[in-house]
C-alpha positions as MATLAB code, in Angstrom:
seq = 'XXXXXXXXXXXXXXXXXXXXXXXXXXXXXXXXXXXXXXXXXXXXXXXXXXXXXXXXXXXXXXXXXXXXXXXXXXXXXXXXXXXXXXXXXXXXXXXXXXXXXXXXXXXXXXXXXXXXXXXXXXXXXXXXXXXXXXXXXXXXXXXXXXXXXXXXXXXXXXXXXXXXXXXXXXXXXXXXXXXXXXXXXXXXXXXXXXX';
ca = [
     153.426  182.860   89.354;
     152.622  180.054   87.250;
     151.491  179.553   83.583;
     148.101  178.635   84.773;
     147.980  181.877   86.267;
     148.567  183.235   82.892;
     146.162  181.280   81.459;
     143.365  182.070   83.798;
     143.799  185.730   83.236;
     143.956  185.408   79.372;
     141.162  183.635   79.550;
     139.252  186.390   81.326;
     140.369  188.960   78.938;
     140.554  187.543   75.357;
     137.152  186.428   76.730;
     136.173  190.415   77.538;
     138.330  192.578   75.418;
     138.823  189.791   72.396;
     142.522  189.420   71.361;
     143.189  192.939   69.849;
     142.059  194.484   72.502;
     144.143  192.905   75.539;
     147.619  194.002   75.798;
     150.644  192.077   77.469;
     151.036  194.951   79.906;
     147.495  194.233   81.073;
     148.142  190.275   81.179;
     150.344  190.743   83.579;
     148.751  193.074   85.844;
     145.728  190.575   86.211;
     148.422  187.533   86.845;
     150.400  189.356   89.632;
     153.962  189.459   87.616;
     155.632  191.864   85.673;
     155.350  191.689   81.659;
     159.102  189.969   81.678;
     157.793  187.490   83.496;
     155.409  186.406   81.087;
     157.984  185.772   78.578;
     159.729  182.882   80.810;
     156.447  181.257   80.259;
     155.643  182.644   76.247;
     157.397  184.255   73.158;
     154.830  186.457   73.232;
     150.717  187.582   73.638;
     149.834  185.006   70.588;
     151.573  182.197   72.161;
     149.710  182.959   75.057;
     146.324  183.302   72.759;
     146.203  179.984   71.056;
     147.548  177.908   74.597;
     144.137  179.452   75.506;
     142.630  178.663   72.425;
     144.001  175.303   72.504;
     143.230  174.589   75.701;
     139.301  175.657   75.095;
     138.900  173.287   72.546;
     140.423  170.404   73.859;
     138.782  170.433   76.956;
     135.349  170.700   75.741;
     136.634  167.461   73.210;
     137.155  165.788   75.999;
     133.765  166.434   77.780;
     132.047  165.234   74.776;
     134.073  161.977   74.251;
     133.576  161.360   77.968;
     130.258  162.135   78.044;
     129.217  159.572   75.166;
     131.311  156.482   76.992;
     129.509  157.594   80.346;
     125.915  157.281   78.864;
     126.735  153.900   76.141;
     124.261  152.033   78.140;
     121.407  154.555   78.203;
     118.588  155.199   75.288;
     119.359  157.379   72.110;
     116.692  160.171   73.643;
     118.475  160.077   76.753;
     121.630  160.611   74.957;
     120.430  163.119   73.198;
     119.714  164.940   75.996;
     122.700  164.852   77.608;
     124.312  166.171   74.743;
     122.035  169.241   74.942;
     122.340  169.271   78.292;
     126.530  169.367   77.682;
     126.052  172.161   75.817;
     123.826  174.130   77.857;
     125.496  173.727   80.892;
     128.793  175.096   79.237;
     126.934  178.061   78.200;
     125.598  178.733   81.998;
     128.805  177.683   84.113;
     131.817  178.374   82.290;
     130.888  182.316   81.196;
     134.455  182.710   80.448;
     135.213  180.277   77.775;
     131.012  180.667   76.788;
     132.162  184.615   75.886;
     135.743  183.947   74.148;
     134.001  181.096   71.834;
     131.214  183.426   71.190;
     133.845  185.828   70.123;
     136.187  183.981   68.832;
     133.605  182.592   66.525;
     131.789  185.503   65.429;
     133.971  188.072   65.932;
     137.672  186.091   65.007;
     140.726  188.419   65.242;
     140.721  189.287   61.318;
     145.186  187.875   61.492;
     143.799  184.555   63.069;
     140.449  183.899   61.489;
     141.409  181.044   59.604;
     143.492  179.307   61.968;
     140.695  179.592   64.107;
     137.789  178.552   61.387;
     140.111  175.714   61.208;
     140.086  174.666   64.844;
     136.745  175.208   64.940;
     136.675  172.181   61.918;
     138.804  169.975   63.692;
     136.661  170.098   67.235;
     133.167  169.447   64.802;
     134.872  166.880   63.072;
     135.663  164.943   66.305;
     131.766  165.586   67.570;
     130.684  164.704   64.198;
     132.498  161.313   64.120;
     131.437  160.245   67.347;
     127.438  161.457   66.586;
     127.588  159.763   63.311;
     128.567  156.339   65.127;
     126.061  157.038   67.865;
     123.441  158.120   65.156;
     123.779  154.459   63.080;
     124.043  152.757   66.263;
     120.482  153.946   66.994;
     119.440  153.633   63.550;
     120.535  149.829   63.488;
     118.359  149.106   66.911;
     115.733  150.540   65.706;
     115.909  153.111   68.597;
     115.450  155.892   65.893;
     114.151  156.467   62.139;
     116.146  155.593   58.895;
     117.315  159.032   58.897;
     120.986  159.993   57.309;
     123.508  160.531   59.435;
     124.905  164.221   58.296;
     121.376  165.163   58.357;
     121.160  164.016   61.943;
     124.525  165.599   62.830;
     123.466  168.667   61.242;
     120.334  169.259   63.409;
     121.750  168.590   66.644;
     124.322  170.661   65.627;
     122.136  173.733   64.602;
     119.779  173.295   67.706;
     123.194  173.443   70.126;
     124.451  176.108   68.412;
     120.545  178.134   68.050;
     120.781  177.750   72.113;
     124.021  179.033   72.462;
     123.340  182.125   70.605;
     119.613  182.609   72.725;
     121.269  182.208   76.132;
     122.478  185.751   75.362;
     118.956  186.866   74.639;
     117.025  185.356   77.254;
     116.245  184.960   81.274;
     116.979  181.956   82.721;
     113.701  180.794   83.056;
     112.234  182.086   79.359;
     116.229  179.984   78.157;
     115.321  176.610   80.324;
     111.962  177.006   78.617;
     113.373  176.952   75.177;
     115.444  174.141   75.883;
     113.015  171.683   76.950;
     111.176  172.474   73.563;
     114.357  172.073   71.802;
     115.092  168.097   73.641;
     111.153  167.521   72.672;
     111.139  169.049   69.069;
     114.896  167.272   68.486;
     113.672  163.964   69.928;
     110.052  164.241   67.357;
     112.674  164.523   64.531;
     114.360  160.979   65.289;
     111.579  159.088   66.590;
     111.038  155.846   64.625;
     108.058  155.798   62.577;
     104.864  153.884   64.081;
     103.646  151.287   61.508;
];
């Protein structure tokens, strides 16, 4: 069995039991190995924790990165949309890392909460970077109001994250609802003032 084996079935249960409550023993039941087997591939289960962790957070870097060079040529409110879009889309096909960042940012294991606060810093520092460009880009074409960038940054931010925490509330259809207001509300925010 591989380490992506491993990985997989961490992934399912930090994501379902959070890290205290997923045991080695268990890990290894859900891979198809034996718990010795496991430690050819880690020291031990919080090796195996943050490779998830890790792994979560730089792939979902990486989307965002790519998804801002894929779109360059498109309008700010398109953009915007897509970003939304990113982020709801994460939420509705990748349950497994939707639950463990969910838990793993409400609910941190109390040994690893600031390591993980501090991951969590790093991956909105990279997103914030890139939206602040993208934001005075915009601003400088006149594609959106004079607003501040942190401001800017900060809304998107809190409407992504509102969404994530209301796809746990809602149906499908009441969520999809709620996030076409959100793209038209968002969008009223940084049009440029008619004169």
């Amino acid at each position: 069995m591989s380490k992506d084996t491993i990985l997989q079935s961490a992934l399912y249960l930090f994501s379902r039991k959070g890290y205290e409550g997923t045991s080695l023993s268990e890990l290894a039941a859900r891979s198809g190995m034996r718990k010795a087997s496991i430690y050819s591939h880690f020291t031990n289960k919080e090796a195996v924790f943050w490779e998830v962790i890790d792994r979560a957070f730089q792939e979902e870097s990486e989307k965002f990165s790519a998804l801002l060079i894929e779109t360059e040529e498109e309008s700010f409110q398109e953009r915007l949309n897509r970003i939304i879009d990113l982020h709801v889309d994460f939420y509705k096909q990748n349950d497994e890392k939707a639950n463990l960042w969910r838990r793993m940012t409400l609910f941190p294991p109390e040994a690893f909460q600031e390591r993980l606060q501090n991951k969590l810093m790093e991956y909105e520092q990279h997103c914030n970077a890139l939206l602040e460009k993208e934001l005075n880009r915009a601003k400088n074409a006149g594609e959106i109001a004079a607003i501040d960038a942190n401001t800017g940054i900060a809304m998107i931010l809190c409407m992504v994250d509102g969404l994530f925490m209301e796809y746990s509330y809602y149906t499908e259809e009441e969520f999809d609802k709620r996030v076409q207001a959100v793209k038209q509300m968002t969008w009223r925010a940084f049009m440029p003032v008619q004169g």
